[in-house]
C-alpha positions, 0 to 999 in steps of 0.5 A: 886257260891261256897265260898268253899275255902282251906284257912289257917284259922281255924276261921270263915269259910265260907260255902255255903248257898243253894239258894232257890228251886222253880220251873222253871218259865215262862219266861215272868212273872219270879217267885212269891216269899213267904211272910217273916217274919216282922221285928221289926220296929225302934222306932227312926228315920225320916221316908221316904216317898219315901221308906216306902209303906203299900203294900208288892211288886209285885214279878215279874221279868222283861221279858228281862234284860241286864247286862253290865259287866261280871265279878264275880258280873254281872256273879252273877247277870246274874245267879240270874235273869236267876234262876228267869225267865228272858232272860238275856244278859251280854254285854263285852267290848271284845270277849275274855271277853264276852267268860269268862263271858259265862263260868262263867254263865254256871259254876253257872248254873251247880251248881244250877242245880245239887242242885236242879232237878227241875230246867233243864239247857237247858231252863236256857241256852237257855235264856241266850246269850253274846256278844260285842255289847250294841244294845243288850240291845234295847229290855230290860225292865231292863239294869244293869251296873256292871263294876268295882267300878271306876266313869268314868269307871262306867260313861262311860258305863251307857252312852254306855247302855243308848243310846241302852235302850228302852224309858220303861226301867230302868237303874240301876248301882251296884255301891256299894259307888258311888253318885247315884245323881252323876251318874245321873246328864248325865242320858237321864232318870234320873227318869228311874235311880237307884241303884241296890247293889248286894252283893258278892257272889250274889248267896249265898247273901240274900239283894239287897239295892235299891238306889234311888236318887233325881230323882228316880221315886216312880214307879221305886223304888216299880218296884225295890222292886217287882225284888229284891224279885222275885229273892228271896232276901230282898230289903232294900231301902235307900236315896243315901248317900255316901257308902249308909248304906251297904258300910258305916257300913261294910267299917268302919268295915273292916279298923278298921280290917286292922288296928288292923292288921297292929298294930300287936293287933292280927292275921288275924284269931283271929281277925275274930274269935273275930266277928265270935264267939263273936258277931256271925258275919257268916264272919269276918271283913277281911274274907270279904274284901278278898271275896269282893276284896281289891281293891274294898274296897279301892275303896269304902274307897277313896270315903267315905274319900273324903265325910267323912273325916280322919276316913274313910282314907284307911290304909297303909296296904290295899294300899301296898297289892293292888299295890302288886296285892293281892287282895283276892279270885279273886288274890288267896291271901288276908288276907288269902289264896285261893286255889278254882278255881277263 
C-alpha cells in the first residue's frame, strides 16, 4: 500500500518502504523468514514468563486464514498473509463491502507484483476469495477480526466468526486499545483468543504486537510469534493493559501534538519536523494521526481516558474535526491534505 501522497508539508514526508522480496511459497506451509538481528536486552524491569522463550519461533504461516472486515486494515492484513503462502478469505457485512475489499486486495497485489517479478499475481489471486458469509471461515486455522475500533461492534463480530470457526483455530481481534480480557470474557475459546495488532500501512509496517490475555495459551502466543515472522514482520509480545504498549506510548504522543496545535505553539509541519528532524522519528506526531485516522484515535483516546484518567482526555480539537468528518488520509483531509487515491 503506497503512503505516497501530495501533502502541503514540506516536513516529515513519508515514503514507502519496499516489502521484503521472497519467493512464492507453497500454500500450505507459507515462508521461512531470515534470523534479525538481537537487540540489547533491558537491564530493568520484571520478566514475563508468558512472553519470554529461548528458542526463536517457527516461521510458518497458517495454511488457510479468514479476516472479518475489509477495509484498509483487514485489506493489509489479507495482502500480507497472502505474500506469505496462505489462502485468505475477507468476510464483509455486504456485497458491495466485500467488492471494495477485493478491489483493494488486488490494488496491493498489483503493486507487490510490480516491485517484485518473483512473485505471479495469478497464484496470489487464485488463493484469495471474499464474500458475506461467516461460514467461510469453517475450514480456517487463523480467523482475525478487523472491524473498526468500536467494543460492541468488535464484539458483535468476534461471536459471529467464533460460532463458523473449527475447534483447532485461533481467533485474534486487532484491536489496537480494547481489553483483550475484556473481549474474551464471551469467548467459546478463550485460551484459543488474542491480539493480534497490525499497523497501518500493514504492507510498509515492520511490528505486529502479539496481545495476550489471562486466558491466552502459551501455544497459541508462540504459534503468534512464528505467523507474525513468516509475514516478515518483528513480533513483540505484551500482557494486556489498556493501549497495550503501542497505542499507550503513540496516543500520549499525538495529543500532546493536537494540543500544541491548538494552543497555537507551532504549525502542523513544524511540529512534526521537531520529532522528524530532531529526534528522527520517520513520521511525525500528527503526519500519523492522519495515517492512522482521527476517529481511531479518538477512539483509542476515549479508552485509555477511561483507564487512566485526565491525562489521556482527547483535546477539543481532535473532537471537532471528527464530527466535521476529517479524518485524515481515508477522508482526503487531516492535520494535512491528501490528494492520492483512498
Amino acid at each position: 500500500m503506497s503512503e505516497r501522497s501530495e501533502t502541503k508539508a514540506p516536513h516529515g514526508s513519508l515514503s514507502e518502504r519496499s516489502e521484503t522480496k521472497r519467493s512464492e511459497p507453497t500454500p500450505t506451509q507459507g515462508t521461512r523468514v531470515s534470523s534479525r538481528r538481537s537487540a540489547p536486552r533491558s537491564t530493568t524491569g520484571t520478566r514475563d514468563t508468558e512472553t519470554t522463550r529461548s528458542e526463536p519461533p517457527v516461521e510458518i504461516a497458517p495454511a488457510r486464514v479468514g479476516v472479518l472486515g475489509g477495509g484498509r486494515m483487514g485489506a493489509g492484513i489479507a495482502h500480507a498473509f497472502l505474500l506469505s503462502g496462505s489462502r485468505v478469505t475477507v468476510i464483509e457485512r455486504d456485497q458491495q463491502s466485500a467488492d471494495a475489499a477485493a478491489h483493494r486486495v488486488a490494488d496491493s497485489i498489483r503493486r507487490s507484483v510490480d516491485r517484485d517479478d518473483t512473485l505471479d499475481d495469478m497464484t496470489l489471486r487464485s488463493r484469495f476469495t471474499t464474500g458475506t458469509d461467516v461460514t467461510a471461515f469453517s475450514d480456517c486455522d487463523l480467523v482475525i477480526e478487523a472491524v473498526p475500533e468500536d467494543r460492541v461492534l468488535k464484539a458483535h463480530a468476534l461471536a459471529r466468526a467464533e460460532s463458523a470457526m473449527p475447534a483447532h483455530a485461533v481467533l485474534a481481534s486487532n484491536t489496537s486499545s480494547i481489553s483483550i480480557d475484556d473481549l474474551a470474557a464471551d469467548r467459546l475459546r478463550p485460551a484459543q483468543f488474542l491480539g493480534l495488532h497490525f499497523f497501518n500501512p500493514v504492507p510498509a509496517s515492520a511490528l505486529v504486537e502479539i496481545v495476550h490475555g489471562t486466558a491466552t495459551s502459551r501455544d497459541v502466543i508462540e504459534s503468534a510469534r512464528g505467523w507474525v515472522a513468516a509475514l516478515g514482520k518483528t513480533p513483540i509480545a505484551v500482557r494486556d493493559s489498556p493501549g497495550f504498549a503501542s497505542s499507550r506510548l503513540g496516543v500520549v504522543l499525538g495529543l500532546e501534538a493536537i494540543r500544541m496545535l491548538e494552543e497555537g505553539v507551532a504549525s502542523a509541519e513544524d511540529i512534526d519536523a521537531a520529532m522528524t528532524l530532531g529526534y528522527r522519528h520517520p513520521i511525525g506526531p500528527l503526519r500519523t494521526t492522519d495515517i492512522v485516522g482521527l476517529d481511531v484515535r479518538l477512539g483509542i483516546a476515549e479508552e485509555l481516558e477511561r483507564a487512566f484518567g485526565e491525562r489521556f482526555a482527547p483535546p477539543a480539537l481532535l473532537r471537532r474535526m471528527v464530527a466535521e468528518g476529517t479524518l485524515g488520509r481515508k477522508s482526503g483531509r487531516g492535520f494535512y491534505e491528501w490528494n492520492e487515491e483512498r
